[in-house]
C-alpha positions in Angstrom: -84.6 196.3 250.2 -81.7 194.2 251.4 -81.1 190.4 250.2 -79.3 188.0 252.1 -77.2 185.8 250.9 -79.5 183.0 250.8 -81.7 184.7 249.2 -79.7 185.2 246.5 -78.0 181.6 246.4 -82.0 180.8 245.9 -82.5 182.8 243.1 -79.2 181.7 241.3 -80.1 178.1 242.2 -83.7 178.3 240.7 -82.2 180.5 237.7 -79.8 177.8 236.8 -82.4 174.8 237.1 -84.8 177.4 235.1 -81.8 177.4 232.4 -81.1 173.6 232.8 -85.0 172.8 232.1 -85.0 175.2 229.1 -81.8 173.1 227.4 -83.9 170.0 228.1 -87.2 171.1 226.4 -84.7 172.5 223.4 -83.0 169.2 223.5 -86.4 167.2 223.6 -87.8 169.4 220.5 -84.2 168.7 218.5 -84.9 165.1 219.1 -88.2 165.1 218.3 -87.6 166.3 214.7 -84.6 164.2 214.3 -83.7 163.3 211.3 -84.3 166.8 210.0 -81.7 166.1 206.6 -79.1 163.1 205.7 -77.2 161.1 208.3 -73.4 161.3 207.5 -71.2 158.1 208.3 -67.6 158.3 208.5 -65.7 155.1 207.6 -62.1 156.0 208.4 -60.9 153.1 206.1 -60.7 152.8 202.2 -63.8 151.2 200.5 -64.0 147.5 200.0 -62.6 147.0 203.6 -65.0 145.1 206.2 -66.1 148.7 207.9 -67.3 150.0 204.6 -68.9 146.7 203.5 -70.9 146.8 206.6 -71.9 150.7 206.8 -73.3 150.4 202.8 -75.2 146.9 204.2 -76.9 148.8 207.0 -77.5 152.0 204.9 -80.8 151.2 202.9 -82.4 149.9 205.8 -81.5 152.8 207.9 -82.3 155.3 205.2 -85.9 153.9 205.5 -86.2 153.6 209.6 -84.7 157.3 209.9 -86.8 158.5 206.9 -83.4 160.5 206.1 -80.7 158.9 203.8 -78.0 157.7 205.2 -74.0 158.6 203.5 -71.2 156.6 203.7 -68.2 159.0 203.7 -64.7 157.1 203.4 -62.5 159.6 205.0 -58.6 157.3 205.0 -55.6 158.0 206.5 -52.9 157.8 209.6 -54.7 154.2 210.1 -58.1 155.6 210.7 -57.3 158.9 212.9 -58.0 161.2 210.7 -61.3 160.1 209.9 -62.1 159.7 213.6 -60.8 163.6 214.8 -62.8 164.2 211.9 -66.0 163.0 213.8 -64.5 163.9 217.2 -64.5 167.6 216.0 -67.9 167.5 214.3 -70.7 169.2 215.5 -72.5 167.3 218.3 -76.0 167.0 216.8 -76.3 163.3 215.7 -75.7 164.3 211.6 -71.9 163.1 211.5 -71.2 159.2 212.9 -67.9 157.3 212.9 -67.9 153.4 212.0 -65.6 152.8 215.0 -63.7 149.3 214.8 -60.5 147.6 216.9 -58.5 150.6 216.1 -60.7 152.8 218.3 -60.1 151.1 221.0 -56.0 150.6 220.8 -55.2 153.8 219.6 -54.4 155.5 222.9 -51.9 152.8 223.9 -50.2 153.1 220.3 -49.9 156.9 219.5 -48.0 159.7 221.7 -50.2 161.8 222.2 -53.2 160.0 221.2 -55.1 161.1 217.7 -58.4 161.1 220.2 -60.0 160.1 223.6 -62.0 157.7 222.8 -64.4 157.8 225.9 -64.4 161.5 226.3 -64.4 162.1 222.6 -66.8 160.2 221.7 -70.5 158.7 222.7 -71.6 155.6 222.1 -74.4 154.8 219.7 -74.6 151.1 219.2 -72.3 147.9 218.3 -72.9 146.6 215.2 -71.3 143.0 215.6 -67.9 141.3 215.5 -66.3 139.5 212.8 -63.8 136.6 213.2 -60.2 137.4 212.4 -58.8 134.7 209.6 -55.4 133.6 208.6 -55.4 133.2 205.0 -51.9 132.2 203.2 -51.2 132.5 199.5 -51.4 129.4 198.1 -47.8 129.5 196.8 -46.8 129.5 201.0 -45.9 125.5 201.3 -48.2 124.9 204.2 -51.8 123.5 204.7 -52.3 124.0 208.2 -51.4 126.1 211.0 -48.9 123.2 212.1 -47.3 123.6 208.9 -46.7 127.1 209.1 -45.3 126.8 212.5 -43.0 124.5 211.4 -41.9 126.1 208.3 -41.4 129.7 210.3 -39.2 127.8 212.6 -37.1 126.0 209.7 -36.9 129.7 208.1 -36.8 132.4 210.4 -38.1 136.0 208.9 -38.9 134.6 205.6 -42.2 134.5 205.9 -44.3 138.4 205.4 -47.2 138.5 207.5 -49.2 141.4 205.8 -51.7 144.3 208.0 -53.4 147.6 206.8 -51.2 149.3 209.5 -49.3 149.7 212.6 -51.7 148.5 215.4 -54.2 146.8 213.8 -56.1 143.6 214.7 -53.8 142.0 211.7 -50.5 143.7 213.4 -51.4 142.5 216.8 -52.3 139.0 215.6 -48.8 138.4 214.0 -47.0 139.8 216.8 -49.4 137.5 219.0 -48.7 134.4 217.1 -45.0 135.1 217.5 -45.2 135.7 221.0 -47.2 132.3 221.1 -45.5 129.9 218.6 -42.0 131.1 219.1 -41.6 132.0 215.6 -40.0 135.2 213.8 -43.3 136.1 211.0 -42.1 139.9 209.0 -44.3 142.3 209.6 -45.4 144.5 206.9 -47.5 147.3 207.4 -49.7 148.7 204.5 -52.0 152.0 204.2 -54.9 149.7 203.7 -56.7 146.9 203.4 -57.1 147.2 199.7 -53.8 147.3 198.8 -53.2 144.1 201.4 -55.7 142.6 199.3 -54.3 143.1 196.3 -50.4 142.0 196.9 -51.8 139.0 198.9 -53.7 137.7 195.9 -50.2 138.5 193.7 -47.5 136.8 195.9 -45.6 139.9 197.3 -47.1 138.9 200.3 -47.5 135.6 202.1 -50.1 136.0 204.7 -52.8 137.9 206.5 -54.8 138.3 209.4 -58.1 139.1 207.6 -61.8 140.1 208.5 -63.6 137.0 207.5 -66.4 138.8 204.9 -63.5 140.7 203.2 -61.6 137.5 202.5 -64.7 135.3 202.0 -65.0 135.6 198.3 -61.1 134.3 197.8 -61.1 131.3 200.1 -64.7 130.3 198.6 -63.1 131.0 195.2 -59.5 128.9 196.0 -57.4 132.0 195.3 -56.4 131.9 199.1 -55.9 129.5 201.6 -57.6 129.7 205.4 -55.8 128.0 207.5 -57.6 129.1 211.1 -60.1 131.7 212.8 -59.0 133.5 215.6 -62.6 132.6 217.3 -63.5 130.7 220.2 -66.0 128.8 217.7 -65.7 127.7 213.9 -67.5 130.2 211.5 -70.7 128.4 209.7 -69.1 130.6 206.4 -66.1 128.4 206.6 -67.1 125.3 208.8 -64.3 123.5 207.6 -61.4 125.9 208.5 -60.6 125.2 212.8 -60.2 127.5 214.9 -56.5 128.5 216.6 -57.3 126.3 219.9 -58.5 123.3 217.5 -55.1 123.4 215.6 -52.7 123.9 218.5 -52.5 127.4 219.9 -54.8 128.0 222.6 -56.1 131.0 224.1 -55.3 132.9 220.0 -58.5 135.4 219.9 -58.7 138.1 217.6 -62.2 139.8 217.5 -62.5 142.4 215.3 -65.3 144.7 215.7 -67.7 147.4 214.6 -69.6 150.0 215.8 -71.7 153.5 215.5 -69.7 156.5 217.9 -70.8 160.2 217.8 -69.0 163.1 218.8 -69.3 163.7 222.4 -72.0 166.2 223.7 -74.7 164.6 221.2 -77.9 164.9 223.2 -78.9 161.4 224.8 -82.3 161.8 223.4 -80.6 162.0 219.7 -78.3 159.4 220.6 -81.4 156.9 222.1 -82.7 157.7 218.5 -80.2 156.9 217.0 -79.6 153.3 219.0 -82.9 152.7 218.3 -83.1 153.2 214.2 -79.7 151.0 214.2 -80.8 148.0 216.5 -84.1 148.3 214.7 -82.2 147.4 211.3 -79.8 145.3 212.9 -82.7 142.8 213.2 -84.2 143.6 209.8 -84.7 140.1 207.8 -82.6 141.5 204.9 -79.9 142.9 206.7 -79.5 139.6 209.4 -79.5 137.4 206.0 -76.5 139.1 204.5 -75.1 139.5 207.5 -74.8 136.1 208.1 -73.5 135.7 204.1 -70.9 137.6 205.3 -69.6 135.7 208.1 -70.8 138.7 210.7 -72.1 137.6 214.2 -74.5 140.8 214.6 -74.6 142.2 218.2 -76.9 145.0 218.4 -77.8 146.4 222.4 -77.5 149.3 224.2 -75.1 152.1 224.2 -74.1 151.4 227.2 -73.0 147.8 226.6 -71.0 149.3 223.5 -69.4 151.6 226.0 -68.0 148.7 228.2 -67.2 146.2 225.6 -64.6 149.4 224.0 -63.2 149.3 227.6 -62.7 145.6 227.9 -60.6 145.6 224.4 -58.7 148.9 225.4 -57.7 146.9 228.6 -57.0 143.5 226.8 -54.8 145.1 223.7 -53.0 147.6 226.2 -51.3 144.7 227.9 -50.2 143.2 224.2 -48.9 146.2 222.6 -47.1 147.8 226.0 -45.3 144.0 226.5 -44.3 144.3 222.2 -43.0 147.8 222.4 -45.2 148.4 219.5 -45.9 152.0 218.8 -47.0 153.8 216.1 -45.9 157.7 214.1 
């Protein structure tokens, strides 16, 4: 019996919706039994940094919505790449996360060719919050304000060593900002990590830093550094005292660094709606919103679709900065 053509484009047609249907009911049951063994989160920093602090915060609470514990993996290096091709290259099944922060989102602008695609690479799981960006100054620097420094850079041009964990970070981009804005020459020095920053800020081999607020918190509460502004539209309630840029003379200064959960691409929607849903869910927890707010975090858990669009936003915003700098990265 001969087919037509049609006939056969009808078979292929309900063969392939057959096959689509099948992958859907596969994909349903896999999500269904998710969590089936521990969640994996890759922190592409070194521990003690603000993206570990957070993931070990939200882990407990996690652990117990997802009935599955959750492990924070620090996986360092090449300013966070290689723990995020790490993730990008992981199997697609919702078992290996990436705690994604600023440098997600500036790394194709900095790197030739770029370490990772981080919208087709990746899928969005959910933001975790922002965290204002504050100058802090050894107390051995001679100034007390943001006016002060200004003045001082101006009076000695280069002296002064603004520190960063590396080439292209929120610290990096915030010195060459305040440069660009105060007319000033600041040194740039570029470290493998924020512990190490830490650690020479606190000795004197370097004189300041663009910090996350709830790694630095500890020293300015404790006097061994000096906060002189938060790159924030509004003053932190951690630090009320300390202004923000706009309040001590440089307007339009905003540095928000970020954090959120990213998958590798492919994951199954239903895994990743699970997954939105455990981390929003803990996110609002009591325990977790209380030291959250010790630390100085403005939590902003919502939908992976707003995480998708605010990483577009600060890809857009940071492209302009670092293509106008000439700043690129190895």
């Amino acid at each position: 019996m001969n087919r037509t053509p049609n006939s056969r484009a009808r078979r292929w047609t309900a063969a392939l919706a057959a096959g689509i249907a099948a992958m859907a009911a596969c994909g349903a049951v896999a999500a269904a039994d998710f969590p089936a063994k521990p969640i994996t989160v890759v922190v592409p920093y070194p521990p003690g940094g603000t993206p570990d602090i957070l993931a070990r915060v939200l882990g407990e609470t996690l652990s117990k919505t997802l009935g599955q514990p959750l492990i924070v993996e620090n996986r360092v290096g090449a300013s966070g790449n290689i723990g995020g091709q790490a993730v990008a290259r992981a199997e697609p099944n919702g078992y290996t996360l990436l705690m994604c922060a600023f440098g997600c989102a500036v790394a194709p602008s900095l790197y030739t060719p770029a370490p990772y695609d981080v919208v087709k690479d990746f899928a969005p799981v959910a933001m975790i919050g922002t965290v204002p960006s504050v100058l802090v100054v050894n107390p051995k620097v001679p100034a007390k304000s943001v006016a002060e420094l200004i003045a001082y850079a101006k009076e000695h041009p280069g002296k002064l060593n603004s520190a960063s964990s590396g080439i292209g970070t929120s610290a990096h981009l915030a010195t060459e900002l305040l440069n660009t804005k105060a007319g000033i020459e600041l040194t740039h020095i570029p470290y493998k990590g924020a512990g190490q920053v830490a650690a020479d800020l606190l000795g004197g081999q370097v004189d300041m830093y663009f910090d996350n607020l709830p790694a630095s918190l500890p020293s300015i509460r404790s006097g061994k550094l000096r906060a002189l502004a938060v790159a924030s539209e509004k003053r932190s309630p951690s630090i009320p005292d300390v202004p923000t840029f706009a309040e001590a003379g440089v307007p339009d200064f905003l540095i928000t660094p970020w954090f959120g959960i990213m998958a590798p691409a492919r994951t199954p929607d239903a895994v990743l709606d699970r997954l939105n849903q455990a981390f929003v869910a803990a996110l609002k927890a009591p325990e977790v919103q209380t030291r959250m707010q010790q630390l100085g975090v403005d939590v902003a858990p919502g939908s992976r679709q707003a995480l998708a669009r605010f990483i577009a936003g600060e890809n857009e915003k940071w492209k302009t900065i670092i293509q106008a700098n000439k700043i690129r990265a190895e």
